[in-house]
Gaussian input, Z-matrix of N, CA and C with variables (Angstrom, degrees):
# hf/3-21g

backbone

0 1
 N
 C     1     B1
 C     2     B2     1     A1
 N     3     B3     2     A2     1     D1
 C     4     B4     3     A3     2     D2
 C     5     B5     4     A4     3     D3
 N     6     B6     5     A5     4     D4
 C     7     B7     6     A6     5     D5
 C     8     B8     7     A7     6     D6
 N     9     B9     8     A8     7     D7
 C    10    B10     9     A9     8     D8
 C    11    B11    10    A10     9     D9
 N    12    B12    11    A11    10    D10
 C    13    B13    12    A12    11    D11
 C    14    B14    13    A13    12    D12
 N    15    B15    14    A14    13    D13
 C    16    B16    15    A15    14    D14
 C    17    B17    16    A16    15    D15
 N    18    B18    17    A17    16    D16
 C    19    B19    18    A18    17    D17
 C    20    B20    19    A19    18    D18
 N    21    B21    20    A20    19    D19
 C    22    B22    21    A21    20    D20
 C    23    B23    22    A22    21    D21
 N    24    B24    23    A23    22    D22
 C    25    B25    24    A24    23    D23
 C    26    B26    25    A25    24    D24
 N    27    B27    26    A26    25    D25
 C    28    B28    27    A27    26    D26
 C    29    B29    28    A28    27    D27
 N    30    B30    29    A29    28    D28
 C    31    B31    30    A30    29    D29
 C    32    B32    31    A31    30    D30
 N    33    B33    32    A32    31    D31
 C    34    B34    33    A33    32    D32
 C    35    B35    34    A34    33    D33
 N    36    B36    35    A35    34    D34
 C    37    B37    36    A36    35    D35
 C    38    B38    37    A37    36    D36
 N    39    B39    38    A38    37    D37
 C    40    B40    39    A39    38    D38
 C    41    B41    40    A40    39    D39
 N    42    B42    41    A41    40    D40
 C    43    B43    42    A42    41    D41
 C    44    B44    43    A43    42    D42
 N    45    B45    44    A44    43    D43
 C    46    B46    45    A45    44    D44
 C    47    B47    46    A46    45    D45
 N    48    B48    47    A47    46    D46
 C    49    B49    48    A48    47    D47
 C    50    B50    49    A49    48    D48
 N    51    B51    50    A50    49    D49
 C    52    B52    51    A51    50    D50
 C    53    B53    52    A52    51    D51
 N    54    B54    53    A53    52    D52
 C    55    B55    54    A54    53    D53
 C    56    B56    55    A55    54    D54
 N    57    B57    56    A56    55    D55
 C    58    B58    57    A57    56    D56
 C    59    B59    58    A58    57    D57
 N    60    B60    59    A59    58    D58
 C    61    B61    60    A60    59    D59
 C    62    B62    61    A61    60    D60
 N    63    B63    62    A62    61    D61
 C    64    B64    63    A63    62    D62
 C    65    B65    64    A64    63    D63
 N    66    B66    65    A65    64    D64
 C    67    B67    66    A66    65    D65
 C    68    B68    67    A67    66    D66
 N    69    B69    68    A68    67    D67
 C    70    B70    69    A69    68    D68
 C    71    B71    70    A70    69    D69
 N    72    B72    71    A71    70    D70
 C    73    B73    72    A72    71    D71
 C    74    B74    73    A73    72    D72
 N    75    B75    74    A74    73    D73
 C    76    B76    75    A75    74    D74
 C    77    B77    76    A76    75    D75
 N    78    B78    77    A77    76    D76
 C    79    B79    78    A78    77    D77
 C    80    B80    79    A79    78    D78
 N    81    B81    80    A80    79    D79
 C    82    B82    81    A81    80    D80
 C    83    B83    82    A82    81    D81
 N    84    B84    83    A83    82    D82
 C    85    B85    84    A84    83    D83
 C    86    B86    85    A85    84    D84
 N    87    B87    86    A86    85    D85
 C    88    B88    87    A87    86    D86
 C    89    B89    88    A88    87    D87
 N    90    B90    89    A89    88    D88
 C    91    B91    90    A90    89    D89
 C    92    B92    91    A91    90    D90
 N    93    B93    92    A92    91    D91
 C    94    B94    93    A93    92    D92
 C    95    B95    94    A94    93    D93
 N    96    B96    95    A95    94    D94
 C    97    B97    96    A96    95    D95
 C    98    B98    97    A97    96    D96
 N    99    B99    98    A98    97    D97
 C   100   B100    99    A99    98    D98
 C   101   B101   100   A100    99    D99
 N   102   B102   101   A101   100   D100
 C   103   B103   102   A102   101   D101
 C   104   B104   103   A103   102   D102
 N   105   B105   104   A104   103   D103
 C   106   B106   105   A105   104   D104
 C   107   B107   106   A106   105   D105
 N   108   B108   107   A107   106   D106
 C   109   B109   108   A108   107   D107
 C   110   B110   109   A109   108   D108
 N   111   B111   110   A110   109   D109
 C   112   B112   111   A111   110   D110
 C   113   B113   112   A112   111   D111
 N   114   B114   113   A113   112   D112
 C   115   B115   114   A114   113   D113
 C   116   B116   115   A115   114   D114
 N   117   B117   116   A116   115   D115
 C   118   B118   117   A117   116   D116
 C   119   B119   118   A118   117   D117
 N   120   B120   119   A119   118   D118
 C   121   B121   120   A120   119   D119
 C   122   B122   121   A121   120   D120
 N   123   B123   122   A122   121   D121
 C   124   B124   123   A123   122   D122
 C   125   B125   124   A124   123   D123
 N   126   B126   125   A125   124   D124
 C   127   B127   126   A126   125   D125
 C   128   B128   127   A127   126   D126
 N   129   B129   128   A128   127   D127
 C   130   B130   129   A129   128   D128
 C   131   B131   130   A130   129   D129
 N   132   B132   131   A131   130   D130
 C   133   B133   132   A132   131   D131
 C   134   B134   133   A133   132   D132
 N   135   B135   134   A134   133   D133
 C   136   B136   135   A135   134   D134
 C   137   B137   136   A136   135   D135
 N   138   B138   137   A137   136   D136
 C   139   B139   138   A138   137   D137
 C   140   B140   139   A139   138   D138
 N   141   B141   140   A140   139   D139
 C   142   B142   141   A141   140   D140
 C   143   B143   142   A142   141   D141
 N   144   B144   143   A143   142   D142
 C   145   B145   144   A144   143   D143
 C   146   B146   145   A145   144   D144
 N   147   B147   146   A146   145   D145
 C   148   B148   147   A147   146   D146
 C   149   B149   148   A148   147   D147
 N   150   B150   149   A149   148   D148
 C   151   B151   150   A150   149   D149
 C   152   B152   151   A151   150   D150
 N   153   B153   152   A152   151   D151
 C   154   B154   153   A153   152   D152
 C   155   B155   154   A154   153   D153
 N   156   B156   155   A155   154   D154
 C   157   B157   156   A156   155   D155
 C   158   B158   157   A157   156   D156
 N   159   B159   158   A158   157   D157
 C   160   B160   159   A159   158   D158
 C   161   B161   160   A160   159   D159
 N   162   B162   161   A161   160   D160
 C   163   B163   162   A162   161   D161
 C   164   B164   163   A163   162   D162
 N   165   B165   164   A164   163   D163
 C   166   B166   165   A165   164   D164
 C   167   B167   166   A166   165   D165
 N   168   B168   167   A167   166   D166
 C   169   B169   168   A168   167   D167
 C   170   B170   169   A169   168   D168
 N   171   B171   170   A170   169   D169
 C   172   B172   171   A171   170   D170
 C   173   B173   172   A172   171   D171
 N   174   B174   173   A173   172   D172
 C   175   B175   174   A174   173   D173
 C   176   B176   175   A175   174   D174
 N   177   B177   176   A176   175   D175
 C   178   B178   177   A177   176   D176
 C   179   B179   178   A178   177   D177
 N   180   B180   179   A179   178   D178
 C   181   B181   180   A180   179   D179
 C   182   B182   181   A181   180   D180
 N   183   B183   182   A182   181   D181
 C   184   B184   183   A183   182   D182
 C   185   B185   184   A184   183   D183
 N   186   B186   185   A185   184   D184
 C   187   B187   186   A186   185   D185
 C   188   B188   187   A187   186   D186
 N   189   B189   188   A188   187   D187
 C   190   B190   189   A189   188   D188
 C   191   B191   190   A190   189   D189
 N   192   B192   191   A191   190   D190
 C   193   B193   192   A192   191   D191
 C   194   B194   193   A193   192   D192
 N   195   B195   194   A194   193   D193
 C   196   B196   195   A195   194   D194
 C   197   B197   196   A196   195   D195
 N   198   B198   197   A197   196   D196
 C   199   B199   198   A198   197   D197
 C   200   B200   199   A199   198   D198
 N   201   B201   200   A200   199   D199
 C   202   B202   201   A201   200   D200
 C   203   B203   202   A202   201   D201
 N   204   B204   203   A203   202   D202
 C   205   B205   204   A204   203   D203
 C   206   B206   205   A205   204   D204
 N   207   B207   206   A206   205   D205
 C   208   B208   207   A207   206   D206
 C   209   B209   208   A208   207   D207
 N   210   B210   209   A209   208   D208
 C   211   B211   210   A210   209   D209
 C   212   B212   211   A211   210   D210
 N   213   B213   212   A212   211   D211
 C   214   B214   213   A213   212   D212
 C   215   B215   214   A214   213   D213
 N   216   B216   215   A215   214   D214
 C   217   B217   216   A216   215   D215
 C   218   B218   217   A217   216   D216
 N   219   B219   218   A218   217   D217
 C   220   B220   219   A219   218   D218
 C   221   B221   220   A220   219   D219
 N   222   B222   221   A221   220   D220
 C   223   B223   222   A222   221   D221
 C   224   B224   223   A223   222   D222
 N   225   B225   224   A224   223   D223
 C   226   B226   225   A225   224   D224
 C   227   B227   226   A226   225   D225
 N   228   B228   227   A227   226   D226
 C   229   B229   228   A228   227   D227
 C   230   B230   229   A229   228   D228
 N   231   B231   230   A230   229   D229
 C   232   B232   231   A231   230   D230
 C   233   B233   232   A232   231   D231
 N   234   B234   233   A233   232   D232
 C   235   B235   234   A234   233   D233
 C   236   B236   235   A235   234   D234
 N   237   B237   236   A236   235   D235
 C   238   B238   237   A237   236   D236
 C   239   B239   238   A238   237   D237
 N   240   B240   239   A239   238   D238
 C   241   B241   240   A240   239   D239
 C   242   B242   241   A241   240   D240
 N   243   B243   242   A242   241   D241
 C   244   B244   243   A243   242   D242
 C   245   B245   244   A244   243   D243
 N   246   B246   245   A245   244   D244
 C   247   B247   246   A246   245   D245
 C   248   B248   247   A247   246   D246
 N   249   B249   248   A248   247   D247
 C   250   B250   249   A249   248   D248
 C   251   B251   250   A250   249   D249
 N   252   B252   251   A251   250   D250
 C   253   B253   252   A252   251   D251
 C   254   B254   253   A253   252   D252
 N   255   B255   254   A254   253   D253
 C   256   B256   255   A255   254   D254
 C   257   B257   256   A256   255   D255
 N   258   B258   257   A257   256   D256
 C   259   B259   258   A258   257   D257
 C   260   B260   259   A259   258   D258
 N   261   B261   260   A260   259   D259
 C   262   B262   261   A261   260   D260
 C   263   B263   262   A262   261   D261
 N   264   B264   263   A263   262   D262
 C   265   B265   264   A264   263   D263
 C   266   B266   265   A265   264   D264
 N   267   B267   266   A266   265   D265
 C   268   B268   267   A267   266   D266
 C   269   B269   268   A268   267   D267
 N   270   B270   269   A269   268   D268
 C   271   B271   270   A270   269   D269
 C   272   B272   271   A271   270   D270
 N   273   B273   272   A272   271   D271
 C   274   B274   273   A273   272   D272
 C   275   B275   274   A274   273   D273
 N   276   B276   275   A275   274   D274
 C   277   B277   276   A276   275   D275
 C   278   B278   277   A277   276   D276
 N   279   B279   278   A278   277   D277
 C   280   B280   279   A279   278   D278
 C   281   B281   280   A280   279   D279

   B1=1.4356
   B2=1.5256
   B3=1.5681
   B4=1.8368
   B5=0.9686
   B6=1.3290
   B7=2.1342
   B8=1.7098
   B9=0.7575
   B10=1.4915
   B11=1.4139
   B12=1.3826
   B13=1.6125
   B14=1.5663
   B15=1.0045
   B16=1.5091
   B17=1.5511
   B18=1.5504
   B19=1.4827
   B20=1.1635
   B21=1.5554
   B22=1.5017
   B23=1.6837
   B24=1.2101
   B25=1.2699
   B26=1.9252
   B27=1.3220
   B28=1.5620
   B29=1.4676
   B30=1.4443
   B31=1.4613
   B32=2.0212
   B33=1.5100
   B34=1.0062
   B35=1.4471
   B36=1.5735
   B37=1.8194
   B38=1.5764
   B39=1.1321
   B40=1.5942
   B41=1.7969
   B42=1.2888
   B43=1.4698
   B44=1.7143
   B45=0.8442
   B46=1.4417
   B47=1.2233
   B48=1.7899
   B49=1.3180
   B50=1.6934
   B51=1.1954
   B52=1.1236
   B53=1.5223
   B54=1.3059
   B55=0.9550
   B56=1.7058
   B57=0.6633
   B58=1.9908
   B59=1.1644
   B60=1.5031
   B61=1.6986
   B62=1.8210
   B63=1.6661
   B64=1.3537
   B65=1.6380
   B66=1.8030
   B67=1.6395
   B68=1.7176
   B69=1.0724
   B70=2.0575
   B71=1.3811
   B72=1.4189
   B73=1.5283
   B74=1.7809
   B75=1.4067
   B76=1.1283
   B77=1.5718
   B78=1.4155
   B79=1.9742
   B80=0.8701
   B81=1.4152
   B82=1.6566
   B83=1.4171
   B84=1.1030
   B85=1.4121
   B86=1.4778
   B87=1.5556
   B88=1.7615
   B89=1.9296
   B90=1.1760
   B91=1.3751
   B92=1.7180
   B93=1.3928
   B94=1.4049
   B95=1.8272
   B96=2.0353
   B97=1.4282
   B98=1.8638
   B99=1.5791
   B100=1.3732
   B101=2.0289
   B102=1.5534
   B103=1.8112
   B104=1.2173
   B105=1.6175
   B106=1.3868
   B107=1.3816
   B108=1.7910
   B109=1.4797
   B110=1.4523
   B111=1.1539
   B112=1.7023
   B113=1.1491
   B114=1.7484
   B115=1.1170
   B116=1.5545
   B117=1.3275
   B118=1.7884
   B119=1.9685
   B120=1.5747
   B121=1.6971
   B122=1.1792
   B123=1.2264
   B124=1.4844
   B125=1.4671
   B126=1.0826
   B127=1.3039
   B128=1.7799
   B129=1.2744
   B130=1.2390
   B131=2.0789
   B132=1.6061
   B133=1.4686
   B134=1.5198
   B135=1.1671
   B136=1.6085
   B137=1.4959
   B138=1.5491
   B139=1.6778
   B140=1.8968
   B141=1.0927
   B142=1.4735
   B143=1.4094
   B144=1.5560
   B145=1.4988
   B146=1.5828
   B147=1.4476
   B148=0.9471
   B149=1.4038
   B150=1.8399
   B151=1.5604
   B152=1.8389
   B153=1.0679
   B154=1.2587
   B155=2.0498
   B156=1.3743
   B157=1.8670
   B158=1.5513
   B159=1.3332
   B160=1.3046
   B161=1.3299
   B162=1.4174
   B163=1.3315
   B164=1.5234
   B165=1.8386
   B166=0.9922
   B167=1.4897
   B168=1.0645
   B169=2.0944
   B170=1.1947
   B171=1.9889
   B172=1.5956
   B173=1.7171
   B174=1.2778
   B175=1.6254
   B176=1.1347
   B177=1.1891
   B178=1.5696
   B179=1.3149
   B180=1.7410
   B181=1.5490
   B182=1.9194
   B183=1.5859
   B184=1.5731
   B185=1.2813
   B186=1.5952
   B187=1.1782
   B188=1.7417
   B189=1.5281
   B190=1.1059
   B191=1.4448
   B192=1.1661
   B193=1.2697
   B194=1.9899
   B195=0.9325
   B196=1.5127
   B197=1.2271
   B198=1.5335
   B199=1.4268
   B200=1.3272
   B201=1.3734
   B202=1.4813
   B203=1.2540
   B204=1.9057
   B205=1.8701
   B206=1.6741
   B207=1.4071
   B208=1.4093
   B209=1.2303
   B210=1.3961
   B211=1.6156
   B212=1.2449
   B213=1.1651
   B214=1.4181
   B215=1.2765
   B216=2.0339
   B217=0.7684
   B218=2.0084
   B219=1.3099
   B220=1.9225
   B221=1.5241
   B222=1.1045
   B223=1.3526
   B224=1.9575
   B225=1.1161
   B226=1.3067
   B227=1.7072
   B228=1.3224
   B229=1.6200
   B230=1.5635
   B231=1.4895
   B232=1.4236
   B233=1.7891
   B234=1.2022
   B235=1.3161
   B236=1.8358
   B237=1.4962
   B238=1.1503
   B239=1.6263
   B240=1.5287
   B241=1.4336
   B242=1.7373
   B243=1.0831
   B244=1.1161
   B245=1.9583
   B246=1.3033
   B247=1.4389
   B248=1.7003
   B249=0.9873
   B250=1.6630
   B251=1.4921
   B252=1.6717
   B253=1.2166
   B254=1.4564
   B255=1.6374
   B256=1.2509
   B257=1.7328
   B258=1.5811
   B259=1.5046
   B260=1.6276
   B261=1.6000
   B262=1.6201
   B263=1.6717
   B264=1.2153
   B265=1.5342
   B266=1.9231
   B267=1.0571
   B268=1.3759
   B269=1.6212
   B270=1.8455
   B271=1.4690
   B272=1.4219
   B273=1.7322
   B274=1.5006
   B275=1.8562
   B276=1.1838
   B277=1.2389
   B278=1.4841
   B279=1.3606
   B280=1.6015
   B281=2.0551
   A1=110.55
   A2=107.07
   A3=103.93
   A4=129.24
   A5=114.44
   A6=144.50
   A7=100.57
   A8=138.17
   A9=121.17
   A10=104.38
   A11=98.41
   A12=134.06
   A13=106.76
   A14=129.67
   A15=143.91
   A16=102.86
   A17=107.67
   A18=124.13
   A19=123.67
   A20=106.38
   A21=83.92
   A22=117.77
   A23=119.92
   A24=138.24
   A25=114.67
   A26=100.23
   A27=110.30
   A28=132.85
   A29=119.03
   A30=124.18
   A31=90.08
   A32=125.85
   A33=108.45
   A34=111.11
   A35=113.92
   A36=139.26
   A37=82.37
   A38=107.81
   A39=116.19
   A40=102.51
   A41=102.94
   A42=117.46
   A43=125.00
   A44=128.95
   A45=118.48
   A46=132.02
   A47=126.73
   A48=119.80
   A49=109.49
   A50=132.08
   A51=111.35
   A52=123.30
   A53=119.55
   A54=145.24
   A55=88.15
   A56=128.21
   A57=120.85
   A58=121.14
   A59=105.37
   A60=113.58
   A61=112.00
   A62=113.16
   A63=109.41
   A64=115.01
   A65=110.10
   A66=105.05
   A67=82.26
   A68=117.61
   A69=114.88
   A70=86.83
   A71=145.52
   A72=112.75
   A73=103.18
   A74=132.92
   A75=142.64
   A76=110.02
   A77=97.13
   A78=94.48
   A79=121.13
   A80=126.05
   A81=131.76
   A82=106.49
   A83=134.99
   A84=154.86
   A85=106.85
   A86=109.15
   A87=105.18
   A88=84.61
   A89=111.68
   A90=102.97
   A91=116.67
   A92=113.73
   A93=125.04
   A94=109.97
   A95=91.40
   A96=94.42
   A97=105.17
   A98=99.36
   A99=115.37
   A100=132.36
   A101=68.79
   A102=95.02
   A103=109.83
   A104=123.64
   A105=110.09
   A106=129.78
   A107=100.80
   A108=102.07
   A109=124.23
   A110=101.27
   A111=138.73
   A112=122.50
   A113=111.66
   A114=124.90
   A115=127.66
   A116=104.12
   A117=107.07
   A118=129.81
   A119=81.16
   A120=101.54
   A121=126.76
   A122=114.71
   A123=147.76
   A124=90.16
   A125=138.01
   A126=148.55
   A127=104.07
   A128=111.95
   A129=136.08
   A130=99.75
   A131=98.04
   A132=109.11
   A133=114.82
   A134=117.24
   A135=117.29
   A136=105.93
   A137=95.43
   A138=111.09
   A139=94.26
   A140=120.66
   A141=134.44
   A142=91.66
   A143=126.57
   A144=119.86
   A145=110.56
   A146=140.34
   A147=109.21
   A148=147.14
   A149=85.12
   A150=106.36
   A151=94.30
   A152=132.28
   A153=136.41
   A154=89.30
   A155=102.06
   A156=120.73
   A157=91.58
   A158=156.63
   A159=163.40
   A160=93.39
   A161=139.75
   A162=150.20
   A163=87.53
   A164=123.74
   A165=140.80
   A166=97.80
   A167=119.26
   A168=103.13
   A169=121.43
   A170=105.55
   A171=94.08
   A172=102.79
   A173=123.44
   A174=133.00
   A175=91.51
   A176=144.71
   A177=115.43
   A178=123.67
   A179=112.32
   A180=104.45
   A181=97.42
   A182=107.61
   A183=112.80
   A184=119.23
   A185=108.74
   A186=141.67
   A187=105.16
   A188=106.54
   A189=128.69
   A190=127.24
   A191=129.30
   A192=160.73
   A193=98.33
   A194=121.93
   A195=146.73
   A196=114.81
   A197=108.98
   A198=95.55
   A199=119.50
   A200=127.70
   A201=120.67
   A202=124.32
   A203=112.11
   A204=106.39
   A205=81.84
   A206=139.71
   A207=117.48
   A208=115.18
   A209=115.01
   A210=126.60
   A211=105.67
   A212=155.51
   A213=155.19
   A214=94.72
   A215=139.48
   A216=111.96
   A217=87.24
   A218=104.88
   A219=103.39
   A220=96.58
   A221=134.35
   A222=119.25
   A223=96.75
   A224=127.09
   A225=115.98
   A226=98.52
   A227=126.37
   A228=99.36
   A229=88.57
   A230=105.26
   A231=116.30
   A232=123.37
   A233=112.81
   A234=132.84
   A235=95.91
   A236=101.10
   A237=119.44
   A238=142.63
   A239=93.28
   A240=122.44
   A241=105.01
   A242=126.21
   A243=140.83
   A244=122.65
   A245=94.98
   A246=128.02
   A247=85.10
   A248=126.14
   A249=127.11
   A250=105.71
   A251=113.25
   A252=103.51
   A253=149.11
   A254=103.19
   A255=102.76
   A256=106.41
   A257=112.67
   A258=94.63
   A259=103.64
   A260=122.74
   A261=135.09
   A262=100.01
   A263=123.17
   A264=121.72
   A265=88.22
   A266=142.88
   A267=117.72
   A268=147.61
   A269=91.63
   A270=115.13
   A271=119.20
   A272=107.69
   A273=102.97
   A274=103.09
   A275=116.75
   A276=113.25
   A277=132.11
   A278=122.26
   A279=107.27
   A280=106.78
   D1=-23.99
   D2=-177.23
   D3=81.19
   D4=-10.83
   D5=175.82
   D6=-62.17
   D7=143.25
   D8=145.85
   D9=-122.12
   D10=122.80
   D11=174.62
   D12=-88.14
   D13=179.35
   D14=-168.67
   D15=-83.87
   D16=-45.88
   D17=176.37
   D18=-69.59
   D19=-27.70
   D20=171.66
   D21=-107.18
   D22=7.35
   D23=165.49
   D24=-61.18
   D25=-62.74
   D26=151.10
   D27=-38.18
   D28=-37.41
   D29=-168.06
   D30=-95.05
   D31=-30.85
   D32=-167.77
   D33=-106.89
   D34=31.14
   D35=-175.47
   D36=-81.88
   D37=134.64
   D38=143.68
   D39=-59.44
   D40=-170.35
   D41=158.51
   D42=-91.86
   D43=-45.54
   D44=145.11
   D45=-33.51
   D46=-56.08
   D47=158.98
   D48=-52.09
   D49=-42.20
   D50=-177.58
   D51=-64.83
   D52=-41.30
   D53=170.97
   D54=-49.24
   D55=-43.89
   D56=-173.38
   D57=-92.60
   D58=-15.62
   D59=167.23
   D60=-87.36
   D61=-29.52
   D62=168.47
   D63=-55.08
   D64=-46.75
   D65=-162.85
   D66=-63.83
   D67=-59.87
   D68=-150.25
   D69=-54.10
   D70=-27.56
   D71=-173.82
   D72=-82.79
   D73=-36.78
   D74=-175.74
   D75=-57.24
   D76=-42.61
   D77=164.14
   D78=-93.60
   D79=10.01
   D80=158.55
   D81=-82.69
   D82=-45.56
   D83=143.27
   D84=-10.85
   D85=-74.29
   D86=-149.72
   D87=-84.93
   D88=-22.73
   D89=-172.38
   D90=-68.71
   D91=-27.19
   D92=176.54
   D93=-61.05
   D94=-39.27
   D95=-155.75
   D96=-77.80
   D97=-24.61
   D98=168.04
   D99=-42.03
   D100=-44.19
   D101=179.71
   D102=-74.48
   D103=-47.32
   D104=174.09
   D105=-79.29
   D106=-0.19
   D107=176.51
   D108=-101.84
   D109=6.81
   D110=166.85
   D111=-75.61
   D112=-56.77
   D113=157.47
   D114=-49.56
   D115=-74.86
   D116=163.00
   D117=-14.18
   D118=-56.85
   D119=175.83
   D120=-56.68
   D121=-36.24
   D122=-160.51
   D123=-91.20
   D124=-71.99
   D125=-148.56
   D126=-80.87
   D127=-31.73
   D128=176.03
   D129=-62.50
   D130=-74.02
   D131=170.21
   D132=-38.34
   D133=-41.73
   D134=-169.94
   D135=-62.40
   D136=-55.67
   D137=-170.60
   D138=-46.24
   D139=-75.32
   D140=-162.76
   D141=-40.45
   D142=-67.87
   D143=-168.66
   D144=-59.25
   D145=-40.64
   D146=136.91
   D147=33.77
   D148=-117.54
   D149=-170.84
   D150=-65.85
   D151=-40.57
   D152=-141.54
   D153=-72.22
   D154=-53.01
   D155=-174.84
   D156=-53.22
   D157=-66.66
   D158=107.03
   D159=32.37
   D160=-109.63
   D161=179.01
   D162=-14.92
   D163=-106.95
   D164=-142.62
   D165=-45.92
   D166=-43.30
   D167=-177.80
   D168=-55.80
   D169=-31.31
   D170=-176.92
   D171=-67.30
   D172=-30.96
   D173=-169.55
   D174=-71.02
   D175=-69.11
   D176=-164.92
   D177=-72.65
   D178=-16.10
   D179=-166.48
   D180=-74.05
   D181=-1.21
   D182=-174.82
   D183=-106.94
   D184=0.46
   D185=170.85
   D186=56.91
   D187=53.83
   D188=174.28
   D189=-102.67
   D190=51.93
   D191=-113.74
   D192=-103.75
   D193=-28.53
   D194=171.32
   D195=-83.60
   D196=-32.19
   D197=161.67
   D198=-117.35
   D199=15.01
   D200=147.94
   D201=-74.01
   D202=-18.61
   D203=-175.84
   D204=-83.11
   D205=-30.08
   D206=-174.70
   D207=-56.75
   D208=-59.72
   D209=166.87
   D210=-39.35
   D211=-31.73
   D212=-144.67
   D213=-118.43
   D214=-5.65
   D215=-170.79
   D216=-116.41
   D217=6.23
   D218=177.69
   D219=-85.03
   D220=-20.89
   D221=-158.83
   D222=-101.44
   D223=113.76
   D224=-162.31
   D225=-125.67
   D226=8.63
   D227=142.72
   D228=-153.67
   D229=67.49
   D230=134.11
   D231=-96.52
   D232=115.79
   D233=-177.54
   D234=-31.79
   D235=-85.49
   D236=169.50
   D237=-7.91
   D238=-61.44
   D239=157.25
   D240=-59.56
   D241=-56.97
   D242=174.93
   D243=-18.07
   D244=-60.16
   D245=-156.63
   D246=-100.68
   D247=-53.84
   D248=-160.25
   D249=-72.56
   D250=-41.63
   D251=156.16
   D252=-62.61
   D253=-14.72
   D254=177.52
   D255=-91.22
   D256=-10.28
   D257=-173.56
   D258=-91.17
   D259=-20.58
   D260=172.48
   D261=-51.95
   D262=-42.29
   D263=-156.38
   D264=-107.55
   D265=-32.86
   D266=126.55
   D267=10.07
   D268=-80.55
   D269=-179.32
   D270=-96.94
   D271=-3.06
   D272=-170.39
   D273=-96.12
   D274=119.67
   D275=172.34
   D276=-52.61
   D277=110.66
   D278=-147.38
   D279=-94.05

């Protein structure tokens, strides 16, 4: 017919090309699954910094400073929380 279909591209692969079309689909694969697990995390992190930025203002505007590094230590992949705790335990005289 002179078309090339998927099928007949496959039947006229050596084994090496095939062998090279299995890895490129397998890292098309983990790379898709990568992206959405990137995404998730990310979106996950936002939410937490958030609620956490919310929390910590009412604590400092009460100048409760002990319990924002606590709060800062529930939220564990908030960015936010992250960074704020290390400059609180910094400035807090221990």
């Amino acid at each position: 017919m002179g078309g090339l279909d998927l099928a007949e591209i496959l039947r006229n692969m050596s084994g090496i090309g095939l062998s090279v079309m299995v890895v490129l689909l397998l890292c098309s694969i983990w790379s898709v699954y990568v992206c959405i697990e990137r995404i998730m995390f990310f979106r996950k992190a936002k939410q937490q910094s958030l609620v956490f930025a919310k929390q910590v203002t009412q604590y400092l505007a009460q100048d409760r400073v002990s319990d924002a590094i606590e709060a800062s230590r529930k939220y564990k992949q908030s960015h936010l929380a992250k960074v704020i705790t290390i400059r609180f335990i910094d400035c807090v005289p221990h």
